[in-house]
C-alpha positions as CSV (number, residue, x, y, z in Angstrom):
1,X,13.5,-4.0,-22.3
2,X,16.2,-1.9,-24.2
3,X,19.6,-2.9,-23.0
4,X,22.4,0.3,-23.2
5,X,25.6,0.5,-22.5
6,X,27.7,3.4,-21.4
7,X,30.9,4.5,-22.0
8,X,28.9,0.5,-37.7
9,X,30.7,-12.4,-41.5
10,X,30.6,-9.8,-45.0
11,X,30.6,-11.9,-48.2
12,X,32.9,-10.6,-51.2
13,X,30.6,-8.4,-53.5
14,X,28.1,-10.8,-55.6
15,X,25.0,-10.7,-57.2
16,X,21.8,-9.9,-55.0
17,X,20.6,-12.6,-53.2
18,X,17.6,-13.7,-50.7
19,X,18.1,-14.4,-46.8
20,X,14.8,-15.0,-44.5
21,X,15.8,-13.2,-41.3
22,X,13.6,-13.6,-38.1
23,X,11.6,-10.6,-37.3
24,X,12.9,-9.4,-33.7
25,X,9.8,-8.1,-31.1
26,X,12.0,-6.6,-28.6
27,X,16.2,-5.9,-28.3
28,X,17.6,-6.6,-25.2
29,X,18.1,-9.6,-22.7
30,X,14.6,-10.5,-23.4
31,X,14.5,-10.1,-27.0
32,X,12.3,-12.3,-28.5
33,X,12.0,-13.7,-32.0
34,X,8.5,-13.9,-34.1
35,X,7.9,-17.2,-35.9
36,X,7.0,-15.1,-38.8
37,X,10.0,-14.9,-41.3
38,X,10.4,-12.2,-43.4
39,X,12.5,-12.1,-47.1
40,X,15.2,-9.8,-47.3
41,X,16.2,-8.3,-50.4
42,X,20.4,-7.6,-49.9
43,X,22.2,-5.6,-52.7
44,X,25.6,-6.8,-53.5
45,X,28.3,-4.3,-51.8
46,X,30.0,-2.1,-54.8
47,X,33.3,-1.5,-54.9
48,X,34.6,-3.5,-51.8
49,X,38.2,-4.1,-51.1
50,X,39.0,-6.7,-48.1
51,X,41.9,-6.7,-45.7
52,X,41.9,-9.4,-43.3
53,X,44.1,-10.6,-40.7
54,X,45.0,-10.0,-36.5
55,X,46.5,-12.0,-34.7
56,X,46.6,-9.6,-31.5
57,X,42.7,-9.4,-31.5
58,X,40.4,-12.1,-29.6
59,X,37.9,-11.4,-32.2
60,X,38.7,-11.9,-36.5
61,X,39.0,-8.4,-37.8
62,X,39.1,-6.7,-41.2
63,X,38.6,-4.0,-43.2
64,X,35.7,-3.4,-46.0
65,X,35.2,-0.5,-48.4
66,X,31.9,0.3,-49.4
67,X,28.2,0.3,-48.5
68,X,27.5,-0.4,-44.6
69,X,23.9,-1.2,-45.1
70,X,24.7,-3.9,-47.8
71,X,26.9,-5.3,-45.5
72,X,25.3,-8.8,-44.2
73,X,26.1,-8.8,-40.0
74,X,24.5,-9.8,-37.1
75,X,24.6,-5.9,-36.0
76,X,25.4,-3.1,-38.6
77,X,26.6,-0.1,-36.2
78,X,25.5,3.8,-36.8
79,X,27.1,6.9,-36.2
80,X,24.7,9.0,-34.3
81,X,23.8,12.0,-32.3
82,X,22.5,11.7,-28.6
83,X,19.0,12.4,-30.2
84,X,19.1,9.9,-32.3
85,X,17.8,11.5,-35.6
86,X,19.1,9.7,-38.7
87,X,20.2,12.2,-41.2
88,X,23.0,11.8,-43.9
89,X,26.2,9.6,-43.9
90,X,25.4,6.4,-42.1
91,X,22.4,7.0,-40.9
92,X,20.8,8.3,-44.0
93,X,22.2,4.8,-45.6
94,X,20.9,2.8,-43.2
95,X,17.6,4.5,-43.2
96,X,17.2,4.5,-47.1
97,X,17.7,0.6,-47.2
98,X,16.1,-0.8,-43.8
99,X,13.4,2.1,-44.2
100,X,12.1,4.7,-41.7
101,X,11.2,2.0,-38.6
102,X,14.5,1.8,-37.9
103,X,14.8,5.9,-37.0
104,X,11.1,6.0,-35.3
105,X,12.0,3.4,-32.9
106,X,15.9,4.8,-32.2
107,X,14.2,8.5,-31.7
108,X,11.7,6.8,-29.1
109,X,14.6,5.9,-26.8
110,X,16.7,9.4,-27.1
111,X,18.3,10.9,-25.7
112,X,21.1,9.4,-24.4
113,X,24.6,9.4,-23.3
114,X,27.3,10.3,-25.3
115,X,29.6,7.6,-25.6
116,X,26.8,5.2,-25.2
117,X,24.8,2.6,-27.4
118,X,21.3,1.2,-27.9
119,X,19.8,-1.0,-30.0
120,X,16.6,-1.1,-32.4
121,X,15.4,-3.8,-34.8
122,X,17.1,-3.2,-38.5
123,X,14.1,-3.3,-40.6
124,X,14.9,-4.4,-44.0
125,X,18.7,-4.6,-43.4
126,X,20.7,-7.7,-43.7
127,X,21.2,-7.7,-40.3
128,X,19.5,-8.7,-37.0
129,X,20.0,-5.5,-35.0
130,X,21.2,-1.8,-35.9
131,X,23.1,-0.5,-33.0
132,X,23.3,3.2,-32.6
133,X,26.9,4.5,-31.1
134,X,26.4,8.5,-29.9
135,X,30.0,9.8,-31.3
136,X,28.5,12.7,-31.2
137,X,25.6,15.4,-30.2
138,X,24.0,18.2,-31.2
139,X,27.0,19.4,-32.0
140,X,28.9,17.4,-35.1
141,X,32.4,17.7,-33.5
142,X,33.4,14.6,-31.5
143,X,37.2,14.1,-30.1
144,X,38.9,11.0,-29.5
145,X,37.7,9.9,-26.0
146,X,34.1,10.0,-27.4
147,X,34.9,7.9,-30.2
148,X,36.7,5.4,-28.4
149,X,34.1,5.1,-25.8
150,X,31.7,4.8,-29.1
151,X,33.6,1.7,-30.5
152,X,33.4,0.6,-26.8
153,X,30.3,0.5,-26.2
154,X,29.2,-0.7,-29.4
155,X,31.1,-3.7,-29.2
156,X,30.0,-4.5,-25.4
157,X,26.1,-4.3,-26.7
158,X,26.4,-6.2,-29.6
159,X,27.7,-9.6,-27.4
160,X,25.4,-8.6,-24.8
161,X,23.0,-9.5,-27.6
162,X,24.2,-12.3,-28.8
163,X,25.6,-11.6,-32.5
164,X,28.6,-13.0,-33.7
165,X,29.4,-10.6,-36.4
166,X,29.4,-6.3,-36.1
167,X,29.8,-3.5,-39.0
168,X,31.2,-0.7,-37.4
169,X,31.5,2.4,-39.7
170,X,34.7,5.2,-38.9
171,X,33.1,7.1,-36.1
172,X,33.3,11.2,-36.3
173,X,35.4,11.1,-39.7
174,X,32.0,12.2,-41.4
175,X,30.2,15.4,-40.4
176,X,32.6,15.4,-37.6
177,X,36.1,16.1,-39.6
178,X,37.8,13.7,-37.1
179,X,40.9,12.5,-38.9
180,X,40.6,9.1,-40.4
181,X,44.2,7.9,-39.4
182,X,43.6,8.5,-35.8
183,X,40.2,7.5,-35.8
184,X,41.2,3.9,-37.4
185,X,43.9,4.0,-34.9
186,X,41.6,4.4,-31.9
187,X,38.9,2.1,-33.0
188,X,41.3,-1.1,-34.2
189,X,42.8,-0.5,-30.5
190,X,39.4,-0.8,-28.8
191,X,38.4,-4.0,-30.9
192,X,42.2,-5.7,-30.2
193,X,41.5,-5.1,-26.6
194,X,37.8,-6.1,-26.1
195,X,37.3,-9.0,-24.6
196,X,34.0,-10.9,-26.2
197,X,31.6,-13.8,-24.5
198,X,29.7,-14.5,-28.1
199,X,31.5,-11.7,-30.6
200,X,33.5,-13.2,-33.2
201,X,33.6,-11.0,-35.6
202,X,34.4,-7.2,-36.6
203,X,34.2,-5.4,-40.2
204,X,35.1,-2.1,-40.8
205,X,33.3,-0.8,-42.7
206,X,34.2,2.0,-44.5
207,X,33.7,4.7,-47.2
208,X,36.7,5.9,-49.9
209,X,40.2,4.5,-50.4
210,X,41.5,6.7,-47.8
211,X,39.8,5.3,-45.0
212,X,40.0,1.9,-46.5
213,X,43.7,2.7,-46.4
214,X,43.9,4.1,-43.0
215,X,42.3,0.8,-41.2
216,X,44.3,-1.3,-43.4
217,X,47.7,-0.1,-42.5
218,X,46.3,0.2,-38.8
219,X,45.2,-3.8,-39.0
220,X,48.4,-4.4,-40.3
221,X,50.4,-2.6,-37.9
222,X,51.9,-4.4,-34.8
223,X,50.9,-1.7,-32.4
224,X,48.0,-1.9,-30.0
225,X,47.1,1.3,-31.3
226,X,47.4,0.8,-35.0
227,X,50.6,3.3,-35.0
């Protein structure tokens, strides 16, 4: 059963290393786990920067630049369209390491809200899940209800299945031309206010010094909003 939900722990950069991650049969409240282990080749994260630290936040947050799919989480998030299709940016990253499973079995479930999240397993990711936020549809442009509800929604699926860490990547700031500032503003907000069962942990994870920047001075700011 898929779960969705209405309304993308990272080590420092090292060499590559080996994990066994379980293989997962089904996402959901009855997702169950295959005795079968599978070896997972993870590629160091290039060029990562780290802020940590908020003390407003019921979860640990911080800020990562670099590659999203290298980064090791329970649930690495995407930036999607309501169909589901993983193209460039995100998607195409996650796609190009976790390989093509990952988009079949999103694309089986489309479409769906916008604003909303589902889940599919993460194929060869470092991860246990990849959960697919709709920031946007058919149409690139997103505004800043839709990625609030995004970061929302992403964060409510992710404890509803059980992980303890989440990648989030800047929602809309791609494809989308949504500025980065307010976008980091919006999304620290929703992850200071969210109110976890099993979620410990957030990352940030983002591309380019400026958006590194942006979440960084919004982490740091005393703000609800990251002002």
């Amino acid at each position: 059963m898929t779960t969705e939900v209405g309304r993308e722990h990272v080590e420092p950069a090292r060499p590559a290393l080996l994990r066994e991650l379980p293989v997962t049969l089904a996402v959901g409240r009855d997702a169950v786990q295959a005795d079968d282990r599978r070896r997972v080749l993870l590629a160091p994260l290039e060029d990562v920067q780290l802020h940590r630290g908020d003390d407003t936040a019921a979860v640990e947050l911080e800020v990562r630049e670099g590659d999203i799919a290298a980064v090791e989480a329970d649930a690495l998030a995407n930036a999607a369209n309501d169909h589901l299709w993983m193209g460039a940016g995100v998607a195409g990253a996650l796609k190009r390491v976790g390989g093509e499973e990952i988009e079949r079995e999103a694309v089986a479930k489309r479409p769906i809200p916008l604003g909303s999240a589902v889940a599919t397993t993460a194929g060869r990711l470092g991860a246990r899940y990849v959960i697919h936020g709709a920031a946007m549809g058919q149409d690139p442009a997103t505004d800043a209800g839709l990625i609030s509800r995004t970061t929302r929604s992403c964060l409510a699926l992710a404890d509803e299945l059980g992980c303890r860490s989440l990648a989030l990547p800047a929602f809309g700031t791609g494809v989308g031309g949504f500025a980065v500032a307010t976008c980091a503003g919006l999304m620290v907000a929703e992850a200071r206010a969210f109110e976890p069962r099993v979620l410990e942990r957030v990352i940030f994870a983002v591309f380019g010094s400026t958006a590194y920047e942006a979440f960084s001075s919004a982490l740091s700011s005393t703000f609800p909003d990251g002002r």
